[in-house]
C-alpha positions in Angstrom: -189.8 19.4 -125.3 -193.6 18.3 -126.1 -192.4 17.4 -129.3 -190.1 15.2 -127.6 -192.9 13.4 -125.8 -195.6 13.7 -128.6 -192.2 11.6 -130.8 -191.9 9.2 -128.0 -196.0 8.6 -127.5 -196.6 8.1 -131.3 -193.1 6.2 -132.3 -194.9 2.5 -132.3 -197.0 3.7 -135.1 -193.6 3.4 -137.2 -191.1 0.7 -138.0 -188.3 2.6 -137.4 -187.9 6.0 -138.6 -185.1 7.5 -140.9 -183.0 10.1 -141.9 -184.3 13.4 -140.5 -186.9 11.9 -138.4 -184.2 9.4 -136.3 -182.3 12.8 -136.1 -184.8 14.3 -134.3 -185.1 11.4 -131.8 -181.9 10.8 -131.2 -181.2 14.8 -130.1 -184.1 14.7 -127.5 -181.4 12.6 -125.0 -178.6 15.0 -125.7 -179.2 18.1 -124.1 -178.8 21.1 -126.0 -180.9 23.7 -124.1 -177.8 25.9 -123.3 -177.7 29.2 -121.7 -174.5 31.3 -120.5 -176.2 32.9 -117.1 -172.8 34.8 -116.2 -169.8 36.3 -118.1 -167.1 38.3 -116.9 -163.5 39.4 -117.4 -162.7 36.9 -114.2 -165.0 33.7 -115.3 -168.4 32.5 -116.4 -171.3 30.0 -115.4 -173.6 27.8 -118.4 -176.4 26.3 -117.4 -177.9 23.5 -119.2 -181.4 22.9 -119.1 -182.7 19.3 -118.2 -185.5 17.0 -119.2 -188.1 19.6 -118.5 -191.6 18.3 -119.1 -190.6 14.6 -120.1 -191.1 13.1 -116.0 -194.0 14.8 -114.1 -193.1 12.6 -110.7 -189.2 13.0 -111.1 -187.1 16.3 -110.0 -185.9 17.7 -112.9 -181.8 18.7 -113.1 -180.0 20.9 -114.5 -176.4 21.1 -115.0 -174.2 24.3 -114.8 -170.4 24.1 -115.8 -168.6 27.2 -113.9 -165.1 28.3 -114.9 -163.4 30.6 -113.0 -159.5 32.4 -113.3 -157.2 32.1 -110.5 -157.3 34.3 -107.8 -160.9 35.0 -108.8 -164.5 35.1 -106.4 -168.2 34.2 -106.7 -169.5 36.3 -104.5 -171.4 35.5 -101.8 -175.5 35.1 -103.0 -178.2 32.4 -102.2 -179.9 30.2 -104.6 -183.9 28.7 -105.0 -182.5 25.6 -106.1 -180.4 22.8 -103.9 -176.7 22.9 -105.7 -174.3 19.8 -105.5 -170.4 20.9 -106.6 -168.1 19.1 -108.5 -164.3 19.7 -108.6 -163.6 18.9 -111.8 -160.2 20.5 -111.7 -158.4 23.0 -109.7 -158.6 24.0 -105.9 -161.2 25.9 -104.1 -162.1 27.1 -100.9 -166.3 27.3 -100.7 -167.9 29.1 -98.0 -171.3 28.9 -96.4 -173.9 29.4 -93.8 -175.3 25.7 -91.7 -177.1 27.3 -88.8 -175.8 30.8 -88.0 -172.4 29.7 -88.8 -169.7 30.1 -91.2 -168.7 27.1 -92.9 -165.4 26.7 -95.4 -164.3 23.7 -96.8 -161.0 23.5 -98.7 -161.9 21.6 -102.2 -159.6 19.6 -104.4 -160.5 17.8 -107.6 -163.0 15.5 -107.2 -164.7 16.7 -104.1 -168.3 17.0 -103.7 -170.2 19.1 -101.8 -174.0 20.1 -101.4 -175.8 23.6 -100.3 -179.2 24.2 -99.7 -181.2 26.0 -101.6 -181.4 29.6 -99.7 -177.9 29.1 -97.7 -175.4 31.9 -98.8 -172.5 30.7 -100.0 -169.4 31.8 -101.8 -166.2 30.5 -104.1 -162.9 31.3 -104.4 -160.5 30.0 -106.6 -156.9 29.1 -104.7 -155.2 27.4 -107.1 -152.1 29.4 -107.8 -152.0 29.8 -111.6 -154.6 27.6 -112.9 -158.3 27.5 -113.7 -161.0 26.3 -111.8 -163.4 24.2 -113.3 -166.5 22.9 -111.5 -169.6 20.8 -112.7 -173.1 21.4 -110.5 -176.3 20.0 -110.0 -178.9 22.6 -109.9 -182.2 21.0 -108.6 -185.1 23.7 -108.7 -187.4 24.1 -105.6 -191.0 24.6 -105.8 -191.3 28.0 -103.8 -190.8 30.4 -107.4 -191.4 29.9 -110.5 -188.6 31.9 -112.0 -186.8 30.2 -114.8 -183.9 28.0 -114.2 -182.8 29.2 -111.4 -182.6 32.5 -109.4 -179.6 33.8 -107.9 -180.0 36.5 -104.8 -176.8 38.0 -104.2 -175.9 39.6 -101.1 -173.6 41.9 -102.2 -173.0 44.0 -105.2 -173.8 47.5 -107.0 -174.6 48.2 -110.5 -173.3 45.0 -111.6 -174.6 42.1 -109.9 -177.6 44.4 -107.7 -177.6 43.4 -104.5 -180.5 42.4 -102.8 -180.3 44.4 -100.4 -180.3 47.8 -103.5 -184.3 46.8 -103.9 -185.4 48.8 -100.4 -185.6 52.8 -100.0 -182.6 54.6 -99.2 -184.3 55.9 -95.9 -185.0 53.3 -95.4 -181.8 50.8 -95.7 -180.4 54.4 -94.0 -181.9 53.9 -91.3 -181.2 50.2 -90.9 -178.0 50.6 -91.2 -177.6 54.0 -88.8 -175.6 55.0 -91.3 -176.3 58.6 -93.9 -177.9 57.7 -97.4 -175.3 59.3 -99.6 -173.2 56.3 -97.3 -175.4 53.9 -98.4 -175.5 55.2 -101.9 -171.4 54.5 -102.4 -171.7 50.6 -100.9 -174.9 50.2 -103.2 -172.7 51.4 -107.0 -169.5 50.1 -106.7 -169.4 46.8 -107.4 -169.1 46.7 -111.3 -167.5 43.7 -112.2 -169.8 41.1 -112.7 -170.7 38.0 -110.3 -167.1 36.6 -110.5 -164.3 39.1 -109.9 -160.4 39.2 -110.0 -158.8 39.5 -106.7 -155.4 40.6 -108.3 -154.7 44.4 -108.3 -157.3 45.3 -105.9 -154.8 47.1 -103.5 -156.3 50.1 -103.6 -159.9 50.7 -101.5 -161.2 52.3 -104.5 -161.4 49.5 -106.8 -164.6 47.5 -106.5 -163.4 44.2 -105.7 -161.2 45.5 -102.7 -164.3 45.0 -100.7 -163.8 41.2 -101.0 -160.6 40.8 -100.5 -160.9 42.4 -97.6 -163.8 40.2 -96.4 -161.6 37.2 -97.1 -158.9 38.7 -95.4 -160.7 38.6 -92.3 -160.8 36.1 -89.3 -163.5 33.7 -89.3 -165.5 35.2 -86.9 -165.5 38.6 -88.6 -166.6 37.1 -92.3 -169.6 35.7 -89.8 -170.7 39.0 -88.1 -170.3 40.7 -91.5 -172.9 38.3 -93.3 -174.8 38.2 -89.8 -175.3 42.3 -90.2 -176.0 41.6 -93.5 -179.3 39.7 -93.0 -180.1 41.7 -89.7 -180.0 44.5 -92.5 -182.1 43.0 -94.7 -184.6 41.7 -92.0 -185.1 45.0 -90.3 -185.4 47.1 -93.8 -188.2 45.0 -94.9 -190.1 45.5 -91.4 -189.6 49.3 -92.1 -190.6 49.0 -95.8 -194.2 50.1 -96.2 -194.4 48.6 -100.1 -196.0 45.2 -100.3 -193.9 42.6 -100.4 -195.1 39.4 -103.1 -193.4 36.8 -100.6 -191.4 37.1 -97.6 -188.1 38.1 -97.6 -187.6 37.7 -93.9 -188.8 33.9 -94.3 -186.2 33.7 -97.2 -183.6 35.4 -95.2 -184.7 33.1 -92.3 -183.8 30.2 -94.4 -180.2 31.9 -95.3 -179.1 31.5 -92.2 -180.3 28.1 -91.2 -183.6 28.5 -89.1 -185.5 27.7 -92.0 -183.4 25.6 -94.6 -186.1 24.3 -96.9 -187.1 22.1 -93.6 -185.1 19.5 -94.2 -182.4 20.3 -92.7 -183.9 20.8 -89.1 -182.8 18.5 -86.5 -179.3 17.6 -88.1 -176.5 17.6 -85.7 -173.6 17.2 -88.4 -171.9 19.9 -89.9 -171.8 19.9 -93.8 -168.5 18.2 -95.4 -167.6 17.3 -98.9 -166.9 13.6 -100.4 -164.0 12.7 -102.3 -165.4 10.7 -105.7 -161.8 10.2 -106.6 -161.2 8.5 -103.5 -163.7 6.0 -103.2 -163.1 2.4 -103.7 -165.3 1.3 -106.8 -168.1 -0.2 -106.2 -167.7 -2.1 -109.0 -164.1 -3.0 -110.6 -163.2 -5.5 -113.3 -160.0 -5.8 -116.4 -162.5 -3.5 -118.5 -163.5 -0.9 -115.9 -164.9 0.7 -112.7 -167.8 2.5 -111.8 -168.8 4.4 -108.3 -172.3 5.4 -107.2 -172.7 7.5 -104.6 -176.0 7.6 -102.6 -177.2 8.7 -99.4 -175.7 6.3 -97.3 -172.3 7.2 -98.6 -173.1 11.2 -98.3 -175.3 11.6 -95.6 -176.0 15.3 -96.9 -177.4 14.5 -100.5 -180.1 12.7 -98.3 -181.6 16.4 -98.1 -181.3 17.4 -101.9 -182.6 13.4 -103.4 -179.9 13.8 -106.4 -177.2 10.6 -106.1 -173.5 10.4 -108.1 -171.6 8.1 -110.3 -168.6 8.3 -112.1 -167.7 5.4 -114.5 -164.1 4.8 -116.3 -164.4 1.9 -119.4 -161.1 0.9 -120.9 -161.1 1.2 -124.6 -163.6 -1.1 -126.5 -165.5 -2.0 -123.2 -169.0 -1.9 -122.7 -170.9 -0.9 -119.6 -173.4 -3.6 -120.3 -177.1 -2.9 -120.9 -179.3 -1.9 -118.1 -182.1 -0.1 -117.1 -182.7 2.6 -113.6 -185.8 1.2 -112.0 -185.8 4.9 -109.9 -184.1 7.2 -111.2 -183.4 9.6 -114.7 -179.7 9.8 -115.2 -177.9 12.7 -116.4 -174.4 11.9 -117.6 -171.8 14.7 -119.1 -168.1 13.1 -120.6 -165.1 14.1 -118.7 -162.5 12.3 -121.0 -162.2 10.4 -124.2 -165.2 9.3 -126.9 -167.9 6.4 -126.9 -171.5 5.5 -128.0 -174.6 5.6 -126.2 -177.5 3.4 -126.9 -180.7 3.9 -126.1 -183.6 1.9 -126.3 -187.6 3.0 -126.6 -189.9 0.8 -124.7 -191.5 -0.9 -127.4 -187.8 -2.6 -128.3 -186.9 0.2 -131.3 -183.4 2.0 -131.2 -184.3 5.5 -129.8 -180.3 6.8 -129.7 -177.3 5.7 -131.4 -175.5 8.4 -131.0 -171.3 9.4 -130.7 -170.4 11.5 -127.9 -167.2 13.2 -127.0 -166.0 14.9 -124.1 -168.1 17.3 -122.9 -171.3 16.8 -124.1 -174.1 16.2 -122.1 -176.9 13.7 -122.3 -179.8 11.9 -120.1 -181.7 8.7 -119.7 -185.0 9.0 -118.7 -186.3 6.4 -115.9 -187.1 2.5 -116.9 -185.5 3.2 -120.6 -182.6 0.4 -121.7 -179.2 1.7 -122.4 -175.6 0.8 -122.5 -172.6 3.2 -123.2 -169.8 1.3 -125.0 -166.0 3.4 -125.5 -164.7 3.9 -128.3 -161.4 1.7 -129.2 -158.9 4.9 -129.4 -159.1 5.2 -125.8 -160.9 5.0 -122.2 -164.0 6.7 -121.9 -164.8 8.4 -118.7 -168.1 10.1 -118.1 -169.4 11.5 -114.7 -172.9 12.1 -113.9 -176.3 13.2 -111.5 -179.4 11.1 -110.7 -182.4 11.7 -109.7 -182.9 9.7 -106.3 -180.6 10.0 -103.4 -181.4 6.3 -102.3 -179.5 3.3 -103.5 -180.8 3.2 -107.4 -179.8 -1.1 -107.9 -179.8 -0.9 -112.0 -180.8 -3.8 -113.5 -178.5 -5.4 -116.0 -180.4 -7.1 -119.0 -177.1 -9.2 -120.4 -174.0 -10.5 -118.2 -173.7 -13.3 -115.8 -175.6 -10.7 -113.2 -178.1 -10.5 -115.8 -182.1 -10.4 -116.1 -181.4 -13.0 -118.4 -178.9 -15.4 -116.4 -181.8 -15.2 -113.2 -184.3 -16.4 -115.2 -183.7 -18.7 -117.6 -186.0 -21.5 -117.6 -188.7 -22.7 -119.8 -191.1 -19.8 -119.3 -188.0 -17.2 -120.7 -187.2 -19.6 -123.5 -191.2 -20.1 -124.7 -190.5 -16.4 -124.6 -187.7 -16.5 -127.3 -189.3 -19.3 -129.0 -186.1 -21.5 -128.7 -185.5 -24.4 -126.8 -184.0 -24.4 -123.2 -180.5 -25.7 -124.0 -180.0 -22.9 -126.7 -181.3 -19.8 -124.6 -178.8 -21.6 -121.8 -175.7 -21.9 -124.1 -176.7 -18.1 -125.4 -176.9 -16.7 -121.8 -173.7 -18.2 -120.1 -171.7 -17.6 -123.5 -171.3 -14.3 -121.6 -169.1 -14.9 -118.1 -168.3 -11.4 -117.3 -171.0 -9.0 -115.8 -171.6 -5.4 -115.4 -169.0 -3.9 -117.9 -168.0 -5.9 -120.5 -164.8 -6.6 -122.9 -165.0 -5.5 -126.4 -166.4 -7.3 -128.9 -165.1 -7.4 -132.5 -163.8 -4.5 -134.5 -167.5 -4.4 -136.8 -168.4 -2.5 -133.2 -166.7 0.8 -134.6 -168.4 0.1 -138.0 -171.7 -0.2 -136.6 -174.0 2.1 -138.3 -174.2 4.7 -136.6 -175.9 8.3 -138.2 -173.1 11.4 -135.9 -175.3 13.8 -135.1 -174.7 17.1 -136.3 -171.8 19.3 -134.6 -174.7 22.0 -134.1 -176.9 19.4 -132.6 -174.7 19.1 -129.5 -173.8 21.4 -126.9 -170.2 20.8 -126.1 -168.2 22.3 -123.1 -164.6 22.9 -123.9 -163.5 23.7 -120.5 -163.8 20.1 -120.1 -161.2 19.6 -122.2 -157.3 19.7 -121.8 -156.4 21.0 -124.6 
């Protein structure tokens, strides 16, 4: 990516840029960074990376796309990095640890729901027949320094390791007051992969019976099981006389909620999900809707400083151009096809740039941009950014404009045109926010498609 910023640094040097060069701009705001971090016969997980070393003072996202079969389980790990879920469609059940207790939520499409980095957590598909399909946030913490992200899974074998696999076999022997040829058998079965099938795992000899079992149980048993889990885990690394690079006990700790991250301390609410699809827009008009979702709407994204929107424009319309005064903007399309336009800051196009569902793209902070739908059909994209607090865009064109505050002589000596021509341009516009669709030359526009290759698309996104 420092050609990316080297690009953006030297672009006033040139009057515009063409062919190959304009190219190369344009793919620095579609994310293409793409990396499939789990595969198995039951699902898979593809991360993609975000605007890594553009914004220095800004957290940097990622977003992961997770698809998993019916009937099918992510078993239970921790992360390093804060994780916000999106239903995108399906049902799930999600369950995890808020201060030494179990927590499930039942998910439908368009929930949300947030946990910490370092809380163990699992999924489950429940949707009888049909796929689930979820888009995350993963924001990175500052404790390691380890890629992406890293996942620490509680169970497993040969295929994930469990954490837990890393300590002597006296050792986690003793621990566990059980024999170490014991310990050796819960330590190899597990072969399957990070997501397994629950179907056909009747039988105590297949790996994956070991979950189902664990779901099977009452509530209070899954929470002694992952409680001896950690007490495991804590007591095998007192007795482990290897150095340890960081504290697993501290991390552990922080599993079960005495040390989440320290943000978390001194909440008296138990974690919940948010319905997207539920919420009344904040902003509806003939052409569209959008919903943002901030801190004050979901207290628990207060802790993890990444805020929601979801926008719907009717064919044609415009969401009207605008700026994010504090926050980068990561957007991926959930239905349909449109144009995003980006502008640099010294008033030359950056992106012009055709994007269809699935593909994923970001605006950095302070940049002007406007996504305008395509006239075949609505255009729906959904998105992450990067403050938690109320992010107020400012729009640069409607009747809530930039413009429409303050006209006046000092904005028209700007133009160079009189008063009475920069007021009859500025009100010729009466809607605000998004904005109806302007002639048919808008689809003729010209406008250089990016390559096919140049765009990471996620077809799980699609119906099809």
């Amino acid at each position: 990516m420092c050609y990316a910023v080297a690009t953006v640094r030297g672009y006033d040097h040139h009057e515009g840029g063409e062919g190959g060069e304009r190219r190369e701009r344009e793919r620095m705001f579609l994310l293409r960074d793409m990396k499939r971090v789990v595969r198995t016969d039951a699902g898979e997980m593809k991360v993609v990376r975000g605007s890594h070393g553009w914004i220095s003072d800004m957290p940097n996202i990622h977003v992961g796309f997770v698809t998993m079969d019916p009937n099918s389980l992510f078993i239970p790990q921790y992360l390093d990095s804060d994780l916000i879920l999106f239903i995108r469609r399906g049902e799930a059940r999600v369950g995890s640890i808020y201060k030494d207790e179990l927590i499930e939520k039942r998910l439908n499409c368009g929930d949300v729901y947030r946990i910490p980095a370092g809380s163990t957590f699992y999924l489950v598909n429940t949707a009888d027949g049909q796929q689930l399909h979820v888009i995350c946030s993963i924001e990175k913490s500052d404790s390691i320094g380890w890629g992406t992200f890293q996942s620490f899974f509680i169970g497993g074998g040969s295929n994930p390791t469990s954490i837990l696999a890393g300590f002597e076999r006296s050792t986690l022997s003793t621990a566990l007051n059980v024999s170490e040829s014991q310990v050796s058998q819960i330590m190899t079965r597990q072969k399957s992969g990070p997501i397994i099938s629950l179907s056909n795992s009747h039988s105590d000899l297949h790996p994956s019976r070991v979950w189902t079992q664990f779901l099977e149980m009452k509530h209070y048993e899954r929470v002694q099981c992952l409680k001896r889990m950690a007490q495991v885990h804590e007591e095998a690394t007192e007795q482990d006389e290897e150095p340890i690079m960081w504290s697993f006990r501290k991390l552990l700790g922080s599993v079960f909620g005495s040390q989440v991250s320290g943000k978390d301390e001194g909440r008296s609410s138990r974690p919940d999900s948010y319905n997207l699809f539920d919420r009344k827009p904040d902003f509806e008009n003939d052409y569209g809707s959008s919903v943002a979702v901030d801190q004050s709407a979901y207290s628990d994204l207060r802790q993890s400083g990444v805020g929601l929107y979801l926008v719907n424009l009717t064919a044609g319309s415009m969401m009207a151009p605008h700026l994010n005064p504090t926050a980068t903007e990561y957007g991926i399309v959930l239905r349909g096809s449109g144009r995003i336009q980006i502008v640099f800051p010294n008033g030359t196009l950056a992106m012009n740039a055709k994007v269809n569902e699935g593909d994923v793209f970001w605006i950095p902070r302070y940049f002007p941009f406007c996504q305008i739908a395509s006239h075949s059909g609505p255009f729906e994209f959904f998105g992450f950014t990067t403050s938690a607090r109320r992010n107020r865009p400012q729009f640069l064109v409607g009747s809530n404009s930039v413009l429409q505050s303050m006209k006046g002589p000092a904005l028209a000596a700007a133009f160079g045109v009189s008063e009475e021509r920069l007021e009859r341009i500025v009100n010729a516009q009466s809607e605000s926010t998004i904005l109806p669709s302007g002639s048919s030359e808008d689809e003729k526009v010209k406008n250089e498609r990016i390559p096919a290759e140049a765009i990471w698309s996620f077809g799980f996104l699609s119906n099809k």
